[in-house]
C-alpha positions as CSV (number, residue, x, y, z in Angstrom):
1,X,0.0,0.0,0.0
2,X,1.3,3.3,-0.7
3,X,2.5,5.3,1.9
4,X,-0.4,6.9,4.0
5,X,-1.7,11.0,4.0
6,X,-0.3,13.2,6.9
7,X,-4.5,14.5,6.4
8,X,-7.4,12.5,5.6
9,X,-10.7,13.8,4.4
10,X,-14.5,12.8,5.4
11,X,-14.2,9.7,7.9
12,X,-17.1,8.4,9.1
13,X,-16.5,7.4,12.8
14,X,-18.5,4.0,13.0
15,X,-17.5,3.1,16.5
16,X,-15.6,3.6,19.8
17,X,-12.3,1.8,21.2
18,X,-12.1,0.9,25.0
19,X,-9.8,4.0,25.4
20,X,-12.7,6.0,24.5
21,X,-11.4,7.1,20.9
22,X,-13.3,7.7,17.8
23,X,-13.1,4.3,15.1
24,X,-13.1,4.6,11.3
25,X,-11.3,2.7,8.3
26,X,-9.3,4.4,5.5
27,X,-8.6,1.5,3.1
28,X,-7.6,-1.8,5.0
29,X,-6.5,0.1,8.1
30,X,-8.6,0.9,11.3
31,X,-8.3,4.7,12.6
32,X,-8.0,5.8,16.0
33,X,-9.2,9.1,16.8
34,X,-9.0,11.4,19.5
35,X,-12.5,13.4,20.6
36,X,-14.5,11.8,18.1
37,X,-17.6,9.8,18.5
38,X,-19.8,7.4,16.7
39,X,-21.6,9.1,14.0
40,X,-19.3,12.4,13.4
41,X,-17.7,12.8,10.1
42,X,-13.7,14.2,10.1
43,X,-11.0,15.5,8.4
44,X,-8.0,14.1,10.6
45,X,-4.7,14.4,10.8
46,X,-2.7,11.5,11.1
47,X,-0.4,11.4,14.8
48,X,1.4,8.0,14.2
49,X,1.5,5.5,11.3
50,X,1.5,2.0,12.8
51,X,1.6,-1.4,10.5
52,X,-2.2,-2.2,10.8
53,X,-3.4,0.8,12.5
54,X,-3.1,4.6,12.6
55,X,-3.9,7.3,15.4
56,X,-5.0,10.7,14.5
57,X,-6.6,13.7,15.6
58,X,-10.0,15.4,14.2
59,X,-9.0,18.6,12.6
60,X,-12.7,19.9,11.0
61,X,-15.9,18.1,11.6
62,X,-18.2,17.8,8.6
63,X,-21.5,16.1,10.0
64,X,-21.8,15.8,14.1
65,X,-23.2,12.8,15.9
66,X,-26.4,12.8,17.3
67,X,-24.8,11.9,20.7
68,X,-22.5,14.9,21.0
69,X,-23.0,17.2,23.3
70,X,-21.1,20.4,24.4
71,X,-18.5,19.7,27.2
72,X,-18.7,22.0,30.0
73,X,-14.7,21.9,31.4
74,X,-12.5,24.2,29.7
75,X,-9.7,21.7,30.0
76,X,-11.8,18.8,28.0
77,X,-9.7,18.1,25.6
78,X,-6.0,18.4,27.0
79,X,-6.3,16.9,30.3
80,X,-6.5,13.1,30.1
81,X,-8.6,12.8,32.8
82,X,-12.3,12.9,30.9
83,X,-12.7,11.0,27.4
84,X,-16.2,11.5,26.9
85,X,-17.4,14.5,28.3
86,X,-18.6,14.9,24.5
87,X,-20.8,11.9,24.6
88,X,-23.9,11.8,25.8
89,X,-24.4,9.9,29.1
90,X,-26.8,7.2,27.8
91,X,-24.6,6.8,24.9
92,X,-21.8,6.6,27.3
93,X,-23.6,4.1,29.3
94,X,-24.3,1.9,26.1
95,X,-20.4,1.8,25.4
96,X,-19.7,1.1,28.5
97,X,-22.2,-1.9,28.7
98,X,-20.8,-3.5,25.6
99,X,-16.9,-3.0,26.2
100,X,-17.8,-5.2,29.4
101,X,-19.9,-7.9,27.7
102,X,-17.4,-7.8,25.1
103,X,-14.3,-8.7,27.2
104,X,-16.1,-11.8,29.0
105,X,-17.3,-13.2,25.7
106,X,-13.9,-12.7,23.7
107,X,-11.7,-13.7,26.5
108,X,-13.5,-15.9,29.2
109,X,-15.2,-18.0,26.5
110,X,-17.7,-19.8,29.1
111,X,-21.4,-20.1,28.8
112,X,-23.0,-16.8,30.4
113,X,-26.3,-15.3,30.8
114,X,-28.1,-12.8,29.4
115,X,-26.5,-9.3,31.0
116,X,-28.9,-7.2,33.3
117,X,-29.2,-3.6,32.5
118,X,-26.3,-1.6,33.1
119,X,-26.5,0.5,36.5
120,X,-26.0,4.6,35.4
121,X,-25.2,6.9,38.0
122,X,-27.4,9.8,39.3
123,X,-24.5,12.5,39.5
124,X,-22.7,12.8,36.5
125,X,-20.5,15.8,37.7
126,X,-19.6,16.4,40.7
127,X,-19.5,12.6,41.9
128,X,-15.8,12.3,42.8
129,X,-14.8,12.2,46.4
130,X,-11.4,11.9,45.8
131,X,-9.1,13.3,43.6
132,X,-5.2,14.0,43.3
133,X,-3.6,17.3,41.7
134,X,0.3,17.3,40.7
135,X,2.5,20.7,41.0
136,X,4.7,21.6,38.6
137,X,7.6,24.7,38.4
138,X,6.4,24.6,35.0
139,X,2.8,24.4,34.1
140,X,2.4,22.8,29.6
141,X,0.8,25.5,27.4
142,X,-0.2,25.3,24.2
143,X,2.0,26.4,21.5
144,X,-0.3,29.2,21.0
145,X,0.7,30.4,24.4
146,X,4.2,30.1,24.1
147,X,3.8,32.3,21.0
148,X,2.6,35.2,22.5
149,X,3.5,38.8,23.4
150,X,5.2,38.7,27.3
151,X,4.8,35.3,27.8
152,X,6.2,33.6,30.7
153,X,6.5,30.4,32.2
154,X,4.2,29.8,34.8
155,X,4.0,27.2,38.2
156,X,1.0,24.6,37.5
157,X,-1.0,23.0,40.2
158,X,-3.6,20.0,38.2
159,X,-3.4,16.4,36.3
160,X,0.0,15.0,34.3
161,X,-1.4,14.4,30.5
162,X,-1.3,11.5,29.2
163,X,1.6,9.4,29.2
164,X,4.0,12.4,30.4
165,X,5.0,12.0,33.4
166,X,6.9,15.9,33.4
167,X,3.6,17.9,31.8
168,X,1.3,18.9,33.9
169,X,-1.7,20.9,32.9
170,X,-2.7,24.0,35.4
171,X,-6.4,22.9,36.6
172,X,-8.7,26.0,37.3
173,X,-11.7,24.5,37.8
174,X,-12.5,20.5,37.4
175,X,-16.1,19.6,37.1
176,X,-15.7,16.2,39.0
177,X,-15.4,16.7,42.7
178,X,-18.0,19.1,44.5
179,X,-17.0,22.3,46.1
180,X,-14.8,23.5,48.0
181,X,-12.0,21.4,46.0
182,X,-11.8,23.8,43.2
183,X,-11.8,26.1,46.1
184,X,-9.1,24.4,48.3
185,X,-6.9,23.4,45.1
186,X,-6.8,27.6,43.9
187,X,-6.1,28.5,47.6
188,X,-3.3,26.3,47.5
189,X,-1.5,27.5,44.4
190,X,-2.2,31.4,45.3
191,X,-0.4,30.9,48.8
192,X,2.1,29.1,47.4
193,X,2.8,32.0,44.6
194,X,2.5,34.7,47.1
195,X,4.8,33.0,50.1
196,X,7.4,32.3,47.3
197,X,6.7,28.1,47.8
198,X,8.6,26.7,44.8
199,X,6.7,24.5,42.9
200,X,8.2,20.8,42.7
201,X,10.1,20.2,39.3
202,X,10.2,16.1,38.1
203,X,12.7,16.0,36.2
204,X,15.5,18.4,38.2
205,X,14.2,16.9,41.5
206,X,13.3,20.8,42.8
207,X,11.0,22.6,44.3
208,X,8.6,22.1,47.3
209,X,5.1,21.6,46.6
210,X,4.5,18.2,45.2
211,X,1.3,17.0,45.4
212,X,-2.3,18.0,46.8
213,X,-4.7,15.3,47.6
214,X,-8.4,16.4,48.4
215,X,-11.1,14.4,49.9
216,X,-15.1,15.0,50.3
217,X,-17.8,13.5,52.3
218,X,-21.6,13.3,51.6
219,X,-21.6,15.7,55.0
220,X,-19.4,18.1,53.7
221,X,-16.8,17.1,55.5
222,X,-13.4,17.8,54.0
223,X,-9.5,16.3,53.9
224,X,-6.5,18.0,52.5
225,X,-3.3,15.8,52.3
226,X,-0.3,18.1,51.0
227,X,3.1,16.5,49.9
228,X,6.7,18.5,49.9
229,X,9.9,17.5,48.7
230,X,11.7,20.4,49.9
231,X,10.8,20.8,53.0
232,X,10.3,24.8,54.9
233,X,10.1,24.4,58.3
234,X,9.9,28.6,58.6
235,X,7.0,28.7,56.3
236,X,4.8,26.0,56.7
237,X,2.9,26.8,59.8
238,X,1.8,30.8,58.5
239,X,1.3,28.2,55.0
240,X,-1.3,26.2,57.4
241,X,-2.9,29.3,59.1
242,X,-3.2,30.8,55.6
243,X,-5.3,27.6,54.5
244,X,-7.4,27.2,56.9
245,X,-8.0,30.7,57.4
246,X,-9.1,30.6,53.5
247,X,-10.9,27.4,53.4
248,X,-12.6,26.9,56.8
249,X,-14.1,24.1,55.3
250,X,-11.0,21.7,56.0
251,X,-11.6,19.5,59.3
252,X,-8.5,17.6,58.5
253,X,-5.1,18.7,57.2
254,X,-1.8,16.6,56.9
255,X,1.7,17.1,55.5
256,X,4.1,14.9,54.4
257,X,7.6,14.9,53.4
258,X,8.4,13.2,50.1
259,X,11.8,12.5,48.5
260,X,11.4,9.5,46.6
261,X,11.4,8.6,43.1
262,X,7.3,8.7,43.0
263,X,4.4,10.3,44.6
264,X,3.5,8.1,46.4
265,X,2.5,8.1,50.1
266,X,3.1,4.9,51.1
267,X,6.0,4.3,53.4
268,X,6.2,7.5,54.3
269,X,5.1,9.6,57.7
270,X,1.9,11.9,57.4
271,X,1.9,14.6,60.0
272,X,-2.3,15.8,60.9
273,X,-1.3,19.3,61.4
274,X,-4.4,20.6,62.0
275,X,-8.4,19.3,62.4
276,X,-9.4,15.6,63.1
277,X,-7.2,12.8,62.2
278,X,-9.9,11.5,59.5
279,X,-13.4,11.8,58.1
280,X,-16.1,10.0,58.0
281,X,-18.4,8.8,55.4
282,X,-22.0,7.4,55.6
283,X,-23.3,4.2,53.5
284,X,-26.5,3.0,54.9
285,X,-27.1,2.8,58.3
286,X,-22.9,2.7,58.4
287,X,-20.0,4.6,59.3
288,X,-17.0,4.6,57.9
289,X,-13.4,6.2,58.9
290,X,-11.7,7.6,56.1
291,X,-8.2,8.2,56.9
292,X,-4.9,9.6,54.2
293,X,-4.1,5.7,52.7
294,X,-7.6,4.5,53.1
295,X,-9.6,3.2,49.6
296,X,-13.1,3.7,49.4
297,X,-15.1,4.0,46.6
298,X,-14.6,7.4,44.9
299,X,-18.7,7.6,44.2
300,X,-20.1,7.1,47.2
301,X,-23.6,7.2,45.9
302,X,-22.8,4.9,43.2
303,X,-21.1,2.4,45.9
304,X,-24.0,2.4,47.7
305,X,-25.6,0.4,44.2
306,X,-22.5,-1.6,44.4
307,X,-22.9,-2.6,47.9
308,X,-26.6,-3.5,47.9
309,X,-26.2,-5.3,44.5
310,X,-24.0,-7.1,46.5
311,X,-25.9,-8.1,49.1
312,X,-28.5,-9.2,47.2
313,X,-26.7,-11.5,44.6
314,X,-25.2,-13.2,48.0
315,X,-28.3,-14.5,49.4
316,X,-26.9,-14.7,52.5
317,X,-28.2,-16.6,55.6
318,X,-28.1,-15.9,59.4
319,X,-25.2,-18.9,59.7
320,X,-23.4,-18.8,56.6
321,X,-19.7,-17.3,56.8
322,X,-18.3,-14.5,54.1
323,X,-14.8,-13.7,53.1
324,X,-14.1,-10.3,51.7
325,X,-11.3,-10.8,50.2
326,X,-9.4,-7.7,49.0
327,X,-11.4,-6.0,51.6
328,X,-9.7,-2.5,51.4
329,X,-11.7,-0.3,54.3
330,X,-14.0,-3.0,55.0
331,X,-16.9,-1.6,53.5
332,X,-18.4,-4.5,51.6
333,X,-18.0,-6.8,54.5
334,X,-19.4,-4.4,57.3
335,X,-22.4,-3.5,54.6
336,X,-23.5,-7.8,54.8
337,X,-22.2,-8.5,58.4
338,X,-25.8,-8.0,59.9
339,X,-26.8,-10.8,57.7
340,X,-24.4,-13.3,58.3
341,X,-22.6,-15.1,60.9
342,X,-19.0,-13.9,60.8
343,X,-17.1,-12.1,58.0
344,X,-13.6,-12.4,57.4
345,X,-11.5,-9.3,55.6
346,X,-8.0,-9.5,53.9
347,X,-5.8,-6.9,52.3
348,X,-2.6,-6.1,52.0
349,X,-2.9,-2.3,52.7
350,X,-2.1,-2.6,56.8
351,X,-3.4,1.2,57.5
352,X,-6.8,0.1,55.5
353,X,-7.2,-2.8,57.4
354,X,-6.5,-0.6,61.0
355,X,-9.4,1.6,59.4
356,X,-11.7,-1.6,58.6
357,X,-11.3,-2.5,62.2
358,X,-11.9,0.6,63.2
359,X,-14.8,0.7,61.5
360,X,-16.2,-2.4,62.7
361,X,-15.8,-0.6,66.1
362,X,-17.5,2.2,65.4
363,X,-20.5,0.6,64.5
364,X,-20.8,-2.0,66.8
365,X,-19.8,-5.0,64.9
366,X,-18.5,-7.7,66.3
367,X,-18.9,-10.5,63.6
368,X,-16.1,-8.8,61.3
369,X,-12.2,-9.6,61.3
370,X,-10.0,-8.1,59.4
371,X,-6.2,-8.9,58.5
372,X,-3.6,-7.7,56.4
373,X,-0.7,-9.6,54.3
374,X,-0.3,-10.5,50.9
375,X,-3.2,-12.3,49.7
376,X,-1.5,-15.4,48.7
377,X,0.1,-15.5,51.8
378,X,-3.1,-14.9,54.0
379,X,-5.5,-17.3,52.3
380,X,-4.4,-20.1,52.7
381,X,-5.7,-23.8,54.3
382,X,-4.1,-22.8,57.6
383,X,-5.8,-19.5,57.4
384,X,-9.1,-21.0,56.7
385,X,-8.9,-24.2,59.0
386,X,-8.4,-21.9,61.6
387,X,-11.3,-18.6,61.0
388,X,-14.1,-21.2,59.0
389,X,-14.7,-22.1,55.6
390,X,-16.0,-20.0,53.6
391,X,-19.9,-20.0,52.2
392,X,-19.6,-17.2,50.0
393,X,-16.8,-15.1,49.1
394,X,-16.4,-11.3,47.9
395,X,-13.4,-10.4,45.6
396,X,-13.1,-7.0,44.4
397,X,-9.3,-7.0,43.5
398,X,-7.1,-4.0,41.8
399,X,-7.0,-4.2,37.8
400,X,-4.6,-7.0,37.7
401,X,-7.5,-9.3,39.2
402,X,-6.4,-12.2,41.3
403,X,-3.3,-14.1,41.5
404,X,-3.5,-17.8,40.5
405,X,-2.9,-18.9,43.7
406,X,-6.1,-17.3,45.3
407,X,-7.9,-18.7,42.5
408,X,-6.7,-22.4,43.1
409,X,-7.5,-21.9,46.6
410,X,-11.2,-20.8,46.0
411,X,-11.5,-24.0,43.5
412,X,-10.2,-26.2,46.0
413,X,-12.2,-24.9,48.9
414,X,-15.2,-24.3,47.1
415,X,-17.5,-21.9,48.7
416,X,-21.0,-21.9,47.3
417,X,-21.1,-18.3,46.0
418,X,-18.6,-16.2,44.2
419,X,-19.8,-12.3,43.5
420,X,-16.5,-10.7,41.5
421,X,-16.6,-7.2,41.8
422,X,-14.4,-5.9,38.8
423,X,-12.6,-2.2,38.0
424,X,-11.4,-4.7,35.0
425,X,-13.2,-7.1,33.0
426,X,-10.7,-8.2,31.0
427,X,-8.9,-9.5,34.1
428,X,-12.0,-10.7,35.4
429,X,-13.0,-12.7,32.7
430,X,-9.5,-14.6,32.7
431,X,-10.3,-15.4,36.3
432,X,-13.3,-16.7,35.7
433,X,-12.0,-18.9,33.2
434,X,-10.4,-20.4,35.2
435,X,-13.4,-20.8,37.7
436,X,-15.4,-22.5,35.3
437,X,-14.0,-25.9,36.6
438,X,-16.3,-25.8,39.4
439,X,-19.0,-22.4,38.9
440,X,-21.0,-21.7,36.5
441,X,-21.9,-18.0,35.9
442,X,-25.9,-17.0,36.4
443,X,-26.1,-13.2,36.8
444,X,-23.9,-10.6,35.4
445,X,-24.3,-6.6,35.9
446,X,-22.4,-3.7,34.8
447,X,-22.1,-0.5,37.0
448,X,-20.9,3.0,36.2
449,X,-18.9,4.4,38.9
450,X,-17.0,7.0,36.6
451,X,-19.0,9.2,34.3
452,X,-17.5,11.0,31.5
453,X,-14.4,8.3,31.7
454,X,-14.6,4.9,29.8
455,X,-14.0,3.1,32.9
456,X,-16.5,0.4,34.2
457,X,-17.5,-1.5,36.7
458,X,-19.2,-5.6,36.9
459,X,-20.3,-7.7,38.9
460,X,-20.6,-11.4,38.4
461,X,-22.0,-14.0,40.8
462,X,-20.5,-17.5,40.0
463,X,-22.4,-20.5,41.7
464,X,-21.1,-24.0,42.4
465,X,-21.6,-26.3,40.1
């Protein structure tokens, strides 16, 4: 074939890839594009030249889809955090719905039911109760920007785009987390312009602020955790009084010190320097601590679906026994201990665990344990000998899904209920695979936990044969 156009004219964008790109054909080759959406028609300009694929950009837009709508953020488009914010949400939810059928039928290749509707989320803004924000000593512009009278490079204080670990985009207002986190975030960056705080610079490994992690509750409730790699003993406390001063909204505010090689916070010590040394969130009639290092589900609303979904798949009875395994805070397993005997929680995140038993405290439960190890390590015959076999079990593991060895363990084991809670179902169709041996899958149901992104939720409940 002869070599390919830097510009192509008129594609008809017939679909949508996973990653939330625009999909058309120009001769044998499938086309990639960025901020299209099925149904628009494109001139594009062509980004890379791959042997059986190419990525491009949409340049000029000749017919629009029925299911674009106008995005509200003024950063749609260069930050990498929202693909779809062009897409209408039901359309969304339809893509969304098929990329998860889609990866259990092409991958786990086992007999499966007829998918229940997929669960859409009330808020579609505004949802996030968690979100992270990266400082730079040099915020990415355009090249516009650069090309103008007086410019001047300026700190940043928002998301790393894609892939670029050095380019961070300056966020002034991100439609995702309720107020006061715009708020809090713009507070932040003015002090730290107007005390002369240095911004921290990734690739020179200078500068002080470094990260800015913000928290919500359903209450109002509010945590600020704010990382430094250089640290300024003479200005941080009149930094602090500034802040709060500011943002009277914050009940709980920690620092940390951080020189390593990634933002992390694990490992390291976080100071509460002012407020309550966590917040608390309600699901149900349930409390729960949320501390620096905890997980919890970033829509609480929506995990509040997730939970009672659940609990309803499990058909749990008064003397049956639960495992939660990759437990995180505890939540899932608090949420069905009224209904069972005893629950048993495992992760490896010790400080989540504290906060699960903490939890368990707060409320009055006394049917939950918790522990913390590696998961291989953990569950294991001893373990289970010794704390009850299981009746049903909960996984909700991190995208990788579950190690081999927790899987041979549930098929030799054999609880009567598996419900696989999924951030990934590519992953959790591999598992379940492999779970086919002994369960047989009889309810599937996808849930939208992130609006505007093409991330997805599902649940499956797998039943012994």
């Amino acid at each position: 074939m002869a070599s390919t156009p830097k510009m192509l004219p008129q594609l008809e964008v017939i679909d949508l890839s996973v990653e939330g790109k625009g999909i058309a054909r120009y001769q044998d080759l499938v086309v990639f594009i960025e901020l299209a959406v099925a149904g628009d028609v494109v001139d594009v300009e062509v980004l890379r030249n791959k042997k059986s694929y190419l990525e491009a950009r949409a340049v000029r837009w000749h017919v629009y889809s029925k299911h674009r709508v106008q995005a509200p953020c003024e950063h749609f488009g260069t930050c990498g955090g929202c693909k779809w914010q062009q897409l209408d949400y039901a359309e969304q939810l339809r893509f969304k719905a098929k990329f998860a059928q889609d990866a259990l039928t092409r991958i786990a290749k086992i007999e499966l039911p007829e998918p229940e509707p997929i669960l859409g989320s009330a808020q579609v803004y505004a949802y996030r109760n968690k979100l992270e924000f990266s400082a730079t000593s040099r915020a990415w512009v355009t090249q516009n920007e650069l090309q103008q009278d007086n410019f001047t490079w300026q700190p940043g204080l928002g998301f790393h785009l894609p892939g670029r670990f050095d380019k961070i985009l300056h966020i002034k207002n991100c439609a995702l987390q309720p107020e006061p986190s715009n708020k809090i975030r713009n507070s932040i960056y003015q002090l730290c312009l107007k005390m002369q705080i240095t911004f921290y610079n990734a690739r020179t490994k200078q500068g002080s602020l470094r990260t800015v992690m913000i928290r919500t509750a359903q209450n109002g409730a509010c945590m600020v955790v704010i990382s430094f790699f250089e640290w300024l003993d003479s200005k941080l406390t009149d930094f602090k009084n500034s802040l709060i001063e500011l943002c009277p909204e914050i009940q709980s505010l920690w620092f940390v010190h951080n020189t390593k090689g990634n933002d992390t916070l694990e490992g390291l010590r976080l100071q509460c320097v002012y407020g309550s040394d966590a917040i608390y969130e309600t699901l149900g009639t349930l409390q729960f601590k949320i501390s620096p290092a905890s997980f919890f589900q970033t829509n609480t609303p929506q995990a509040k679906k997730l939970y009672d979904l659940v609990a309803d798949w499990s058909a749990l009875q008064a003397h049956e026994i639960v495992y939660d395994l990759y437990t995180g805070t505890g939540t899932i397993g608090l949420y069905l201990a009224s209904k069972v005997k005893r629950v048993i929680g495992i992760d490896y995140v010790e400080a989540a665990i504290l906060d699960a038993k903490t939890n368990a405290q707060c409320n009055g439960i006394e049917n939950a344990h918790f522990f913390s190890g590696d998961m291989c390590a953990v569950f294991t015959d001893t373990f289970i000998a010794a704390h009850g076999y299981a009746d049903v079990v909960i996984v909700d593991p991190p995208r990788a899904g579950m190690h081999g060895d927790v899987i041979e363990t549930l098929l030799k084991h054999k609880p009567k209920r598996i419900i696989y809670v999924s951030c990934n179902p590519a992953t959790q169709a591999r598992d379940m695979a492999l779970l086919n041996i002994h369960y047989k899958v009889d309810r599937v149901q996808a849930l939208d936990l992130f609006p505007q992104t093409t991330h997805v939720e599902q649940v499956v409940r797998l039943q012994l044969r």
